[in-house]
N, C-alpha and C positions, 0 to 999 in steps of 0.2 A: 470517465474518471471524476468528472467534477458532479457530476451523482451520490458519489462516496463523501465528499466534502460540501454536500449542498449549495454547490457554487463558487466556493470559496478556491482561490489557489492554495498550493500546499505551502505553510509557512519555514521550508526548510528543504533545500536539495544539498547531498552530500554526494559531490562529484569531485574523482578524484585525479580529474585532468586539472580543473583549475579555472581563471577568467577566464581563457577564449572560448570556453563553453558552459561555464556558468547560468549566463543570462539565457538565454537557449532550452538549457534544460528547465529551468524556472516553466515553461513555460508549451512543453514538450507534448502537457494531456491536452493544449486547444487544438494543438497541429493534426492529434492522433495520430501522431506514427510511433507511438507507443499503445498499445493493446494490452491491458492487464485484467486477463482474466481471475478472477475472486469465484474460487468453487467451495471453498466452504468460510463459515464463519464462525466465532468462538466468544462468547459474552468475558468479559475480562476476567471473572470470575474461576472460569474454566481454563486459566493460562496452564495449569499443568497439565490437562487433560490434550492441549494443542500442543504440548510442547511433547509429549509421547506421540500424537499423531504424526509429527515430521518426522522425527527421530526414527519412527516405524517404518516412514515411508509409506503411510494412509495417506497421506494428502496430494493433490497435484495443483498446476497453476499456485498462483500468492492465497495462502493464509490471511484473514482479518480480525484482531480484537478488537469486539465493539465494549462499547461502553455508553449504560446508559444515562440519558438525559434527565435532570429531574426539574 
């Protein structure tokens, strides 16, 4: 996971148990016991073109919009 963010943690987990597993999840992609497979990806550009792929049920595993750097 921290491949996807060049190292970096993720600046936001929305968990909807709350503190007692807040900090935890923060922190879930060093442990690896989350496994999140990315089979396809979508330049931002193309947001409507991914959002017909789900919809279609084309896609499997997690969708990624990238965006590029300048």
């Amino acid at each position: 996971m921290l491949e996807i963010t060049d190292g970096q943690k993720v600046p936001v987990v929305y968990d909807s148990v709350g503190k007692d597993t807040f900090m935890k999840s923060l922190d879930v992609v060093l442990t690896g016991a989350v496994k999140i497979e990315v089979n396809q990806t979508y330049p931002l550009k193309d947001v409507a073109r991914a959002h017909r792929d789900v919809e279609a049920r084309k896609t499997t595993g997690s969708t990624v919009l990238t965006v590029e750097r300048s």
